[in-house]
C-alpha positions in Angstrom: 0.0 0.0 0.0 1.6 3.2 -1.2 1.3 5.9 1.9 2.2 9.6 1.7 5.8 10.7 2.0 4.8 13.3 4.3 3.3 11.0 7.0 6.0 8.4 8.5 4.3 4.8 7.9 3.9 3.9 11.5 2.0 7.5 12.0 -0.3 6.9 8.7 -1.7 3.9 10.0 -3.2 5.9 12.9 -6.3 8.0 12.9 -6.2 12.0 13.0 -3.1 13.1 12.0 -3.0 16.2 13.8 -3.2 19.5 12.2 -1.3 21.1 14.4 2.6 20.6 15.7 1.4 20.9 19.1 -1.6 21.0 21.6 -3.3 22.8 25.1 -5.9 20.3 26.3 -7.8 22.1 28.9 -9.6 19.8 30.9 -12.9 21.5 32.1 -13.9 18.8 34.5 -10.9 19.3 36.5 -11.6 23.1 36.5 -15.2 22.1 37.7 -13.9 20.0 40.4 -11.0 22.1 41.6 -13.8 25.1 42.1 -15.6 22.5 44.0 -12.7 21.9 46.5 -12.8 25.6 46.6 -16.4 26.3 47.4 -16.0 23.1 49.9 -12.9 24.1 52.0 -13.8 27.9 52.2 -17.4 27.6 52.7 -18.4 31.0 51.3 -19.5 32.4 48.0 -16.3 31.9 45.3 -15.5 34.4 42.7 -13.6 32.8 39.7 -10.3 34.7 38.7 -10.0 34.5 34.7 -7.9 37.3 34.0 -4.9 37.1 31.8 -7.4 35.1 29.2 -8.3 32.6 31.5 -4.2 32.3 32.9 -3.8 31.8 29.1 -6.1 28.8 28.6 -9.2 30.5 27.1 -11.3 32.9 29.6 -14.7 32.8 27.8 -15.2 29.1 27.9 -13.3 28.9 31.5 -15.9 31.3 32.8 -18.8 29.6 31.5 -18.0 26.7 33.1 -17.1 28.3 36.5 -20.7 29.8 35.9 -22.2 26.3 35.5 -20.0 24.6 38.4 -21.2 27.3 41.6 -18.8 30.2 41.0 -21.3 33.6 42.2 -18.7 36.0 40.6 -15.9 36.2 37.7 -12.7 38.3 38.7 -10.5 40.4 35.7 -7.4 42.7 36.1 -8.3 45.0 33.3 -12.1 46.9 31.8 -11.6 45.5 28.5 -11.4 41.6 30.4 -14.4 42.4 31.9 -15.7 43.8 28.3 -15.1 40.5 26.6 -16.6 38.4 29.3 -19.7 40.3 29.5 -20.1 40.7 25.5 -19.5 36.5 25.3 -23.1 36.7 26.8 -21.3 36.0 31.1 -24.4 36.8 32.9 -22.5 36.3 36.4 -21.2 39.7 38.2 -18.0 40.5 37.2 -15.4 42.8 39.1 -12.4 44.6 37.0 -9.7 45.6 39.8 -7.0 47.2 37.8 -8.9 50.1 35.9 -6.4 51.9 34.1 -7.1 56.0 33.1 -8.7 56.1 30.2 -10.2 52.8 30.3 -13.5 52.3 29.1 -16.0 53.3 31.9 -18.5 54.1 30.2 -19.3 50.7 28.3 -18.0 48.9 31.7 -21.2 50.5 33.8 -23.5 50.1 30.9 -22.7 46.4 30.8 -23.0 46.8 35.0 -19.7 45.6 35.6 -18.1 46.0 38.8 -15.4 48.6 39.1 -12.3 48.4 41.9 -11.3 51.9 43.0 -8.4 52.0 45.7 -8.1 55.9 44.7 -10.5 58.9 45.0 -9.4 60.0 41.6 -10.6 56.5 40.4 -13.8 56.9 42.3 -14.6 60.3 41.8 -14.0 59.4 37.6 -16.8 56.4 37.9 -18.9 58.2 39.9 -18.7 61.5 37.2 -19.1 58.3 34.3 -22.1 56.8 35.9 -23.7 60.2 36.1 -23.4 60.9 32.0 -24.2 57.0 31.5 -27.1 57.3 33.7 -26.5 54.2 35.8 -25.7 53.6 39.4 -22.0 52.1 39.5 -21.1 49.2 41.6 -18.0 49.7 43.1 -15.5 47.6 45.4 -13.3 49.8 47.4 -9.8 48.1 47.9 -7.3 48.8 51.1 -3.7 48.6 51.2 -3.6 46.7 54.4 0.5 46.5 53.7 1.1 44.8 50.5 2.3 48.2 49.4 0.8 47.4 45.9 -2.5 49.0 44.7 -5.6 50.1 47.4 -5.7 53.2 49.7 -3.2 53.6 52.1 -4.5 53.8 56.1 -4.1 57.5 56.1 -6.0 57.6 52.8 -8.6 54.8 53.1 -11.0 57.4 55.8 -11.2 59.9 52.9 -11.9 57.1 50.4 -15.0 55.7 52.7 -16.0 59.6 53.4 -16.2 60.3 49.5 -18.0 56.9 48.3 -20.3 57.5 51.1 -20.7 61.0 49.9 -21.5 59.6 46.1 -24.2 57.2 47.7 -26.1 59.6 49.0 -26.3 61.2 45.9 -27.1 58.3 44.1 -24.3 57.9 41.5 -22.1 55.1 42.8 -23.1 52.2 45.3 -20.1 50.5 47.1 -20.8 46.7 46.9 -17.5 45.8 48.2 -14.6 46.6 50.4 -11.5 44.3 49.4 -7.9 43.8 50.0 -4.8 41.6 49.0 -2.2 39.7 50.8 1.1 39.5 50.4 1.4 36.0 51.3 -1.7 34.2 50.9 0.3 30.7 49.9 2.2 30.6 53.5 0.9 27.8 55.7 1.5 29.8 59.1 -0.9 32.2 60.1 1.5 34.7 61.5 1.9 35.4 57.5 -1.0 36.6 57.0 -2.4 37.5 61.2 -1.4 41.6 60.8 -2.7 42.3 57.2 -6.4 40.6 58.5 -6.4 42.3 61.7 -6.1 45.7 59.2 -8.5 44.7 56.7 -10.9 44.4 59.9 -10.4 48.1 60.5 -10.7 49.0 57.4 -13.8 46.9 57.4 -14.8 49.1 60.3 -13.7 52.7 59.0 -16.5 51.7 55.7 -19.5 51.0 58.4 -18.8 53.9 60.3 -18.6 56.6 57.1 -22.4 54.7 56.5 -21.3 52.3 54.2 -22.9 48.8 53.8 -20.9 46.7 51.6 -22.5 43.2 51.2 -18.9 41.8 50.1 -15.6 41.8 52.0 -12.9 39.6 50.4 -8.9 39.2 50.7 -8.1 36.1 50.6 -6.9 34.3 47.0 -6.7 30.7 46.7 -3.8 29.7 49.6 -5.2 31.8 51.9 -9.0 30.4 51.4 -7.6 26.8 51.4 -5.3 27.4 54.8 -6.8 30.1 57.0 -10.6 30.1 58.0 -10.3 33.7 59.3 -9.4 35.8 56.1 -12.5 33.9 54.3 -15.1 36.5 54.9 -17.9 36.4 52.4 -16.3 36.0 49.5 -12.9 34.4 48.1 -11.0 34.8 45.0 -9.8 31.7 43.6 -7.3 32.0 41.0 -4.3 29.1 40.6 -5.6 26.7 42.5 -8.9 26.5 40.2 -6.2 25.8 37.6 -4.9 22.5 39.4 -2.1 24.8 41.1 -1.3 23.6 44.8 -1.2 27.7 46.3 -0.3 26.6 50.5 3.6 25.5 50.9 3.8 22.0 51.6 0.1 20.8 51.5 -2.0 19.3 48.9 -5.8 19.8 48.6 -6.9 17.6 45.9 -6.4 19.7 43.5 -6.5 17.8 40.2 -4.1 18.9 37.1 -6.2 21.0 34.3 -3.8 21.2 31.6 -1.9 18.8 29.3 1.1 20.2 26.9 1.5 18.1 23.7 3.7 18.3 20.6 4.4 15.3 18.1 7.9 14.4 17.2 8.9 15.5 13.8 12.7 13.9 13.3 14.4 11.2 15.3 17.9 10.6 14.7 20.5 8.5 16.0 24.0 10.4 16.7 27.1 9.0 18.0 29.0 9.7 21.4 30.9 13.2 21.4 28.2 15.0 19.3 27.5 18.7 19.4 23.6 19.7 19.9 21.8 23.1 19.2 23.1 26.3 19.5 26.4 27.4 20.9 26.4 23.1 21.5 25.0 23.2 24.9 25.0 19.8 25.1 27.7 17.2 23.7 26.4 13.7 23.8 28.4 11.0 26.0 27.2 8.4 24.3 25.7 7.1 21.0 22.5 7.9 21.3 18.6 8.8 19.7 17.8 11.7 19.3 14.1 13.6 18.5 13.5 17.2 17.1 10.1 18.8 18.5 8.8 21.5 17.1 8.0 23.7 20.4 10.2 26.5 21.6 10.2 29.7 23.6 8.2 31.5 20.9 5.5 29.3 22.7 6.2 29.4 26.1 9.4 27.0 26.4 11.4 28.6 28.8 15.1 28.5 27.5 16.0 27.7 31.5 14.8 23.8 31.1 17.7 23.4 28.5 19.7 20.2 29.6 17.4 20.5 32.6 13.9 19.5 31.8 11.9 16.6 31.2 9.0 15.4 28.8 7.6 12.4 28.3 7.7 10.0 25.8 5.1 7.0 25.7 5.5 7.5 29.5 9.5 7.4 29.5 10.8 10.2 30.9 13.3 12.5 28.2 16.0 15.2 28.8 15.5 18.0 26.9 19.2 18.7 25.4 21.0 21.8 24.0 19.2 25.0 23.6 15.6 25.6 23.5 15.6 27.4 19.9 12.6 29.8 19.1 10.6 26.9 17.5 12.0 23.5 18.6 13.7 21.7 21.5 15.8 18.4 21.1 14.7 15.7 23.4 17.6 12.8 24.0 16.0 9.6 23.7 18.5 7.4 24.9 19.0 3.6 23.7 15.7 1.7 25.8 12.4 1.6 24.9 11.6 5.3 23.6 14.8 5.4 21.2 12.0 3.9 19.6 10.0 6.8 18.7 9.3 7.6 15.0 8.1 11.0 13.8 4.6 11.3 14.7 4.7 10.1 17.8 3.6 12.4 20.8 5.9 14.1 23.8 4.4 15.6 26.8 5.6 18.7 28.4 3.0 18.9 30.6 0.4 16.8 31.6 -0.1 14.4 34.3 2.1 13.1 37.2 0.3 9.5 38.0 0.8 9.1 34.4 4.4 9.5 34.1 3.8 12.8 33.0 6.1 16.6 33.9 3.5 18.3 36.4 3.2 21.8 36.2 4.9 22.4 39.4 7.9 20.4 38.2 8.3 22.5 34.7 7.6 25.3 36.4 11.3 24.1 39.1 12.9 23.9 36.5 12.7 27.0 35.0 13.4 28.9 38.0 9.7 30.2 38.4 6.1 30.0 39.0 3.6 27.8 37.4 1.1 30.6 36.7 4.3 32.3 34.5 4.2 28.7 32.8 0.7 28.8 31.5 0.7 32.7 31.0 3.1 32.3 28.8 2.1 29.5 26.5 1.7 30.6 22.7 -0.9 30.9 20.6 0.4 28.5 18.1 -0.4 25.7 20.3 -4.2 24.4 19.5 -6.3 25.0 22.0 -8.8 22.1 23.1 -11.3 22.2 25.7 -12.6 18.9 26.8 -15.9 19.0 28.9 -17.1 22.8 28.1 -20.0 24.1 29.2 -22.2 25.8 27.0 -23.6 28.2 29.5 -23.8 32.1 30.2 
């Protein structure tokens, strides 16, 4: 039987030859249960962080299915996030934290999306919005309660309350929440966390006694929901761990794995001991050995760190990734067992899952010298995005 030059012989015999060099499986059923554990551990209402384009996996169809799996709110950095969401038909409240001057206010209010304002100037520039709009904007104060990021300082959060209290009365803005952020919400000791609470529960009390009656107060992120009952209030933010990342220093939740990195091998070659691989030969082979060219790189969100240092996997073999990490490959040393016999076609795994053999995202993101949520961020758009167990739902 005559087969196509293009397609290696073993690789034509299978079904679906991919269409693309490589693949993002996002696995929605994880995403569902890992919201799950969320809304479990914490007890309280969850709001779903998406921002970032769903941590780079696809925010829409994430957020419909945090929508559909209990989540009561959807959380965005940026007005134009929140834009998208609401546009994609997201019915759910969503909060933008990180307006930006000369973001879009106006369509934010019309589309009654939820506007963080840590400033006066920030507040004062909604509340003059909603008035030409004609709405009533819902607004989250935030208070620096010593990150020393964004939010109103202590001297400056009295003022704040004063002024949003002011712009009640008059009916333009109505102050739906008073939140903060800590600095380290992942530490398993409460004496991380014990001083920045015990402020956010004065700021808490500065809002009810300018007359303010905010029905959500929130700090904690996904660590500090998972390990400390006190800085749960009524609402948390879960960001990394709904995306299988374990967020509390040596503890594990049940948090179950919601992406899988794939890329099919497009050369194998066998090379003989002393030879010189990629650029600048960062890595000289000891031994004969097979090796496989795959066509990911750091144009896609390789990190050029896991050269000579990171794994894949190879019909559940683990692989050193050898020599540099070019733009738009890797070379992956196959030694001389059982996956030296890999032909083109066949599929490597950067990332997928541990009790299958399988790179974690925690361990891709050691070797690199970094943080998982920089892993997926970072993952290209030439990878084909699949989502398995979507829900069709606003």
């Amino acid at each position: 039987m005559m087969t196509s030059l293009l397609v290696p012989p073993r690789a034509a015999e299978r079904s679906g030859w991919p269409t693309a060099a490589a693949t993002l499986t996002v696995d929605h059923t994880a995403f569902a249960h890992n919201l799950g554990v969320m809304r479990r551990v914490s007890g309280v209402d969850v709001l779903a962080v998406v921002k970032a384009n769903g941590f780079g996996l696809g925010a829409v169809p994430l957020a419909r299915t945090a929508a559909a799996s209990g989540a009561t709110a959807l959380g965005v950095a940026t007005i134009d996030e929140a834009i998208a969401l609401r546009t994609a038909g997201l019915t759910l409240p969503i909060l933008a934290w990180l307006p930006h001057p000369g973001a879009d206010l106006a369509t934010a209010l019309r589309l009654q999306i939820d506007i963080a304002c840590g400033t006066e100037e920030m507040l004062t520039a909604v509340a003059a919005t909603a008035t030409v709009v004609g709405v009533k904007a819902r607004v989250h104060l935030e208070a620096d309660t010593g990150m020393h990021r964004g939010g109103a300082s202590p001297l400056e959060w009295p003022e704040l309350c004063r002024a949003a209290a002011r712009l009640e009365r008059a009916g333009t803005v109505r102050v739906v929440g008073v939140w903060s952020h800590l600095a380290n919400p992942g530490h398993p000791h409460w004496s991380a966390v014990a001083n920045q609470v015990d402020a956010f529960t004065l700021a808490l009390g500065s809002a009810y006694a300018s007359g303010l009656q905010p029905e959500h107060h929130h700090i904690a992120s996904s660590g500090a929901a998972l390990a400390h009952p006190r800085t749960r209030f009524t609402l948390v933010r879960a960001g990394a761990g709904l995306y299988g990342i374990e967020p509390v220093e040596g503890h594990e939740f049940g948090l179950r794995p919601v992406v899988r990195v794939a890329a099919r091998i497009v050369q194998v070659k066998r090379v003989r001991a002393g030879s010189a691989v990629g650029y600048g030969a960062g890595h000289v082979t000891q031994d004969a050995t097979t090796l496989a060219v795959v066509p990911i790189g750091y144009a896609d969100g390789v990190p050029r760190s896991l050269a000579n240092t990171g794994e894949v996997s190879v019909g559940g073999i683990r692989c050193r990734i050898v020599g540099a990490v070019s733009m738009d490959q890797i070379v992956v040393d196959l030694g001389t067992g059982p996956a030296a016999a890999a032909v083109a076609g066949d599929e490597i795994v950067l990332i997928g899952d541990p009790q299958a053999g399988e790179p974690s995202l925690a361990e891709v993101a050691q070797w690199a010298g970094t943080i998982p949520q920089e892993i997926l961020t970072g993952l290209g758009d030439r990878f084909a995005r699949v989502h398995e167990g979507a829900q069709n739902v606003a």
